[in-house]
C-alpha positions in Angstrom: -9.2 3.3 -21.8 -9.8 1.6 -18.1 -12.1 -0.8 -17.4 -14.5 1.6 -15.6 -14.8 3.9 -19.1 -15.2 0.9 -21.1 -18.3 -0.1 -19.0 -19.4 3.0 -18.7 -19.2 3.1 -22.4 -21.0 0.0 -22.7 -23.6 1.1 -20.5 -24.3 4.0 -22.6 -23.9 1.9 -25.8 -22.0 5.4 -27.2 -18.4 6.7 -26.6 -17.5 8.8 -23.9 -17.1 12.6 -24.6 -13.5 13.7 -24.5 -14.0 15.6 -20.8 -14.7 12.0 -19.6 -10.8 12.1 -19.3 -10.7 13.8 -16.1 -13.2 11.8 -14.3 -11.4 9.3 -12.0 -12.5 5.1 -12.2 -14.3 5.3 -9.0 -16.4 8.7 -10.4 -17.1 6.3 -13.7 -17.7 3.3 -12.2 -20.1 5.6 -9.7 -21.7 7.5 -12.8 -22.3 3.7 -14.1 -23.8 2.4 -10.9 -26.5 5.2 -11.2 -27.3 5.2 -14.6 -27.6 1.6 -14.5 -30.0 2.5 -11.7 -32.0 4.7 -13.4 -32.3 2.4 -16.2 -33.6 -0.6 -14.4 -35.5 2.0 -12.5 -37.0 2.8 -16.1 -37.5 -0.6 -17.3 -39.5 -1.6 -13.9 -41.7 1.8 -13.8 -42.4 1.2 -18.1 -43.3 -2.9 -17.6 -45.8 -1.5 -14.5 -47.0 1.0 -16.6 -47.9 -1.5 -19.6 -49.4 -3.8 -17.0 -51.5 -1.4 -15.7 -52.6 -0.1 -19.2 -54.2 -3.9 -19.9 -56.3 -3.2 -17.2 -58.7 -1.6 -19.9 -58.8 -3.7 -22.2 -61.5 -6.4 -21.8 -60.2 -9.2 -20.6 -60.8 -11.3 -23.8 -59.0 -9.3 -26.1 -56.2 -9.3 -23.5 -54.3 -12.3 -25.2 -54.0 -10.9 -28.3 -53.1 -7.6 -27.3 -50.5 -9.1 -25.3 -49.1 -11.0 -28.5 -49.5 -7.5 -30.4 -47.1 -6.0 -28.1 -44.8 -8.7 -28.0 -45.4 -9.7 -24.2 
């Protein structure tokens, strides 16, 4: 396995189908580099998402919802 599947592996936490095979490094490493992306692109649009929910909650009770969720 090459360095770029074993990343790419990593990245998905899983291993890679069988058909991975006939992707070269530079197409893995690429297909890492976006979903990497996409996953910070997740993690940034969920942690704005959660901020914004707090908005609603009166502003006393925002501590220990906060410690509720862990933030």
């Amino acid at each position: 396995m090459s360095h770029a599947a074993r990343q790419l592996s990593d990245t998905l936490r899983a291993p890679l189908p069988a058909a991975f095979d006939q992707l070269t490094d530079t197409d893995l490493a690429e297909l890492d580099r976006l979903l990497t992306q996409a996953l910070d692109h997740h993690g940034a649009t969920l942690d704005a998402a959660i901020g914004h929910s707090l908005d609603i909650v009166p502003r006393l009770m925002r501590p220990a919802v906060k410690k509720a969720l862990g933030l």
